[in-house]
Steps between C-alpha positions, in 0.01 A plus 500: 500500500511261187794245508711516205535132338876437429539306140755241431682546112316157355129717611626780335617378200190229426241825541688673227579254292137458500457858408748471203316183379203726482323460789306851613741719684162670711418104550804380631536777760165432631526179530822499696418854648803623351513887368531568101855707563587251782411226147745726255764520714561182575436434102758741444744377751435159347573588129816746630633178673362180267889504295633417875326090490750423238788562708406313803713169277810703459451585794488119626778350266719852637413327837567153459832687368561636798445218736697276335800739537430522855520183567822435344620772712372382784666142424778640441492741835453170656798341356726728568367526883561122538856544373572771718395341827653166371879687443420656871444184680807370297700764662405443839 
């Protein structure tokens, strides 16, 4: 029984980008004993999905975003801790 090799995305997407630069499909699968429709579908799943790279910096500034407003909230959960436990021990 043959061991199936497991690629990582970077593998995946150097092999074909080196098909799309022009490099022979029938090549590239031999040399990295890959099968022609194993080749297309991960070009195809790499064109489908290319639009997505642009979004990964809305996608960090939406972050950064986000953060920021948790911390505040957390500061301010803090805050308002302190004061309670500060007015309880006042009362005792």
């Amino acid at each position: 029984m043959v061991k199936r090799r497991k690629w990582c995305s970077k593998e995946k997407s150097r092999i074909v980008l080196e098909g799309l630069k022009g490099a022979p499909v029938s090549e590239l699968c031999i040399e990295h004993q890959i099968s022609q429709s194993m080749y297309y579908a991960w070009r195809d799943q790499f064109l489908t999905n290319m639009g997505h790279v642009f979004d990964i910096t809305r996608h960090t500034a939406r972050e950064k975003h986000l953060k920021h407003q948790n911390d505040q909230l957390k500061n301010m959960i803090g805050s308002l801790t302190y004061e309670l436990k500060k007015n309880d021990d006042e009362d005792w």
